[in-house]
C-alpha positions as a Markdown table, in Angstrom:
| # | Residue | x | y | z |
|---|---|---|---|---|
| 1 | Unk | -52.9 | -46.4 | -64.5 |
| 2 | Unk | -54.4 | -49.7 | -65.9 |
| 3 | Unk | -54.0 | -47.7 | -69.6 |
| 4 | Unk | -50.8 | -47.1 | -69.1 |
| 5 | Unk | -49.3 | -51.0 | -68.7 |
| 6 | Unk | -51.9 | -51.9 | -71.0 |
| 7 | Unk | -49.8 | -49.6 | -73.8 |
| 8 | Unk | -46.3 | -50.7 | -72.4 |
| 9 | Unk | -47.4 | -54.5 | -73.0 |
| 10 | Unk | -48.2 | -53.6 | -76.4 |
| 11 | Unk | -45.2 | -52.2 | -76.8 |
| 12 | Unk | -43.3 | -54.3 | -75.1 |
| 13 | Unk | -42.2 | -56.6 | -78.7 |
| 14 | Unk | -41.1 | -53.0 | -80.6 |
| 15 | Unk | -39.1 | -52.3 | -77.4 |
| 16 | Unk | -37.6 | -55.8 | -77.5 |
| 17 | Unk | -36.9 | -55.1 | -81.4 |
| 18 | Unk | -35.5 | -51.7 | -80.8 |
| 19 | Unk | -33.2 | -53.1 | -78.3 |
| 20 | Unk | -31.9 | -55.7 | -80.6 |
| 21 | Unk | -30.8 | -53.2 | -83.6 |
| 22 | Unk | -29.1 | -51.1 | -80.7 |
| 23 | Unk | -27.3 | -54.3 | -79.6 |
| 24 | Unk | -26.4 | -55.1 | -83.4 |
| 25 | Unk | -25.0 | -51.5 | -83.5 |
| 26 | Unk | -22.7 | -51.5 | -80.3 |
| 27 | Unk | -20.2 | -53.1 | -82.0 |
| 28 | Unk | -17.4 | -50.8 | -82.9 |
| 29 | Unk | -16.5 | -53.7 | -85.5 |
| 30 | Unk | -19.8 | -53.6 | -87.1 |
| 31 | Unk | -19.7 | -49.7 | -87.0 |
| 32 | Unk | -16.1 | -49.1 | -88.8 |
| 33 | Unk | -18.3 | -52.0 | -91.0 |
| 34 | Unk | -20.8 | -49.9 | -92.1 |
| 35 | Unk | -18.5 | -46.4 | -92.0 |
| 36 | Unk | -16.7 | -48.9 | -94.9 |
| 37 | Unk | -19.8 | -49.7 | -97.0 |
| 38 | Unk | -22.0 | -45.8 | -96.9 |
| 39 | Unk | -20.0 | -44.6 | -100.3 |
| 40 | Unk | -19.8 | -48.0 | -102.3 |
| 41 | Unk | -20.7 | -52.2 | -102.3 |
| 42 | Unk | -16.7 | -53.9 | -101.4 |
| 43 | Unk | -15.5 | -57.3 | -101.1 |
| 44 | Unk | -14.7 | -59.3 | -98.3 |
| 45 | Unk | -11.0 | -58.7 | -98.8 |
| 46 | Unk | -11.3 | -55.3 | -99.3 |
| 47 | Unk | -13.4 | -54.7 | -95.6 |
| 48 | Unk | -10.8 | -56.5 | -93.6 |
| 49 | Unk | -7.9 | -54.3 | -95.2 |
| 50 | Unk | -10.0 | -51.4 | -94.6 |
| 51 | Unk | -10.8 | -52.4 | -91.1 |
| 52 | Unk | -7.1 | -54.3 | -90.7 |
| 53 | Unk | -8.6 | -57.1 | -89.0 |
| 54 | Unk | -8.9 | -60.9 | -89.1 |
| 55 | Unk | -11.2 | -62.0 | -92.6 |
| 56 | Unk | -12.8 | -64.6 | -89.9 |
| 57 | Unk | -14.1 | -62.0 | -87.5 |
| 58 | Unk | -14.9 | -59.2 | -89.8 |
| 59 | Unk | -16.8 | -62.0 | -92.1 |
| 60 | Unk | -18.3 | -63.0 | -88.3 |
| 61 | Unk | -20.1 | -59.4 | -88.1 |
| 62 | Unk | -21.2 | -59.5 | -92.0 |
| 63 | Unk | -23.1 | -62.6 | -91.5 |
| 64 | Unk | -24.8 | -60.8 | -88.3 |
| 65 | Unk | -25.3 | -57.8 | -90.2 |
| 66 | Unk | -26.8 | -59.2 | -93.2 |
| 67 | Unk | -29.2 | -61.9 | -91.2 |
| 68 | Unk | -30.4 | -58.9 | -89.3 |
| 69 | Unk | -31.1 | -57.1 | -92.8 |
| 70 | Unk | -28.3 | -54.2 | -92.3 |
| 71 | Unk | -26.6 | -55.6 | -95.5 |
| 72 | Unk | -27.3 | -57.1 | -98.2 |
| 73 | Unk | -24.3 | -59.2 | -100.2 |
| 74 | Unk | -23.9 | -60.9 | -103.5 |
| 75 | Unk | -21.7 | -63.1 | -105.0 |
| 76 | Unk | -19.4 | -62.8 | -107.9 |
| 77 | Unk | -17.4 | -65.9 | -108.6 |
| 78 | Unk | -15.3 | -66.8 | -105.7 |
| 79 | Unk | -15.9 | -62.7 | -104.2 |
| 80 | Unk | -18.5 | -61.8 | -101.9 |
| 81 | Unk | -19.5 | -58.1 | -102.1 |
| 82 | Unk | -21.2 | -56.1 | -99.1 |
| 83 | Unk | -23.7 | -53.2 | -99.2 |
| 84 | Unk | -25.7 | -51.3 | -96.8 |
| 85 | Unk | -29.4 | -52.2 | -97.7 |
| 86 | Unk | -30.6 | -50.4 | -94.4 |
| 87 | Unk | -29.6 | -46.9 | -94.8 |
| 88 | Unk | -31.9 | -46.2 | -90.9 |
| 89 | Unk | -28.4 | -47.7 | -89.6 |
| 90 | Unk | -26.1 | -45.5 | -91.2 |
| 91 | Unk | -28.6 | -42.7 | -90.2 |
| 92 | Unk | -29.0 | -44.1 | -86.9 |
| 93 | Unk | -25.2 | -44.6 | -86.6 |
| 94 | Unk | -24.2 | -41.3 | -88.0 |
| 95 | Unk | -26.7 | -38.6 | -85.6 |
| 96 | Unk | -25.1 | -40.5 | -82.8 |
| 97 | Unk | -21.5 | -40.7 | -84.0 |
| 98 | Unk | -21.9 | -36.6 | -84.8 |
| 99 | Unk | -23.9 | -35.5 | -81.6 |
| 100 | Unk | -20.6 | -38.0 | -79.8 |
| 101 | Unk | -18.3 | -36.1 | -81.7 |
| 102 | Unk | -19.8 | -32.4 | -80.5 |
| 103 | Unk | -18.8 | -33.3 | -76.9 |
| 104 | Unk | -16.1 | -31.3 | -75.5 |
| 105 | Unk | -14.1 | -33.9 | -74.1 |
| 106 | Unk | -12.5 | -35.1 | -77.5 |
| 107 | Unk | -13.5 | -33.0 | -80.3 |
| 108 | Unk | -13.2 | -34.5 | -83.9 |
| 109 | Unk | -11.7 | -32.1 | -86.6 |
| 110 | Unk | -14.8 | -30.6 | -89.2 |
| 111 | Unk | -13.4 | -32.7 | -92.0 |
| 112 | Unk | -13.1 | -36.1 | -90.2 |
| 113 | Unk | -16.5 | -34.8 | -89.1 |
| 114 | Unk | -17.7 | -34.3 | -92.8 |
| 115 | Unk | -16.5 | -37.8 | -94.5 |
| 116 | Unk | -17.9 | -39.9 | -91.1 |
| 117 | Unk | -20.3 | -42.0 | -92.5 |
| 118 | Unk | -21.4 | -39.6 | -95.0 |
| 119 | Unk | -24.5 | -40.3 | -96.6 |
| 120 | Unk | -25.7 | -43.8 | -98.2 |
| 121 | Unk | -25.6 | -43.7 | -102.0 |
C-alpha cells in the first residue's frame, strides 16, 4: 500500500498539470477558438466575427490560450494574428468533441462531423 501513495505523490504535479489544460479547455469560447484557428493563422478581428462575440472577451481567452502555450500570435502592424502552436489540444479537443457527437441523444450530421476541428495544418 505504502508503494502505491508513494507513486500518487509523484504524480500528484502531472495530475495538477493535466487538470489545468482540461480547465483551459472547458471553455466553449476557447473551443469555437481553436475550431477557428485548426485550418489557418487569423486576426483578432477576424476570430470575433467568426465567433460573433465581443473583441474584449474573445481577446480575454487568446491571452489565456497563448500564456498557457495553446497559441502562438504575432504581430503585423497594428493586426495581431492567432495560430494553434499546440496541435495535442485540437487533438485532445477533437476525440472528445467526435466520441460527444456519437452519442445518441443529439447526433451531429457526417459532414458537420467531418469539417469539426479537422486536422491542424
Amino acid at each position: 500500500m505504502a508503494g502505491n501513495a508513494d507513486e500518487l505523490n509523484e504524480l500528484n504535479g502531472l495530475f495538477e498539470k493535466v487538470s489545468g489544460y482540461f480547465a483551459l479547455l472547458s471553455e466553449p469560447t476557447r473551443l469555437k477558438i481553436l475550431h477557428s484557428l485548426c485550418h489557418t493563422e487569423r486576426s483578432v478581428g477576424d476570430i470575433v466575427e467568426a465567433l460573433g462575440a465581443t473583441q474584449a472577451n474573445v481577446s480575454r481567452h487568446l491571452n489565456l490560450m497563448h500564456r498557457a502555450g495553446v497559441l502562438a500570435r504575432r504581430k503585423d502592424g497594428n493586426l495581431v494574428f492567432y495560430s494553434v502552436c499546440d496541435p495535442n489540444a485540437v487533438s485532445l479537443c477533437r476525440a472528445v468533441c467526435t466520441n460527444m457527437m456519437a452519442m445518441p441523444d443529439k447526433p451531429l450530421k457526417r459532414a458537420s462531423a467531418r469539417r469539426f476541428m479537422a486536422s491542424v495544418a
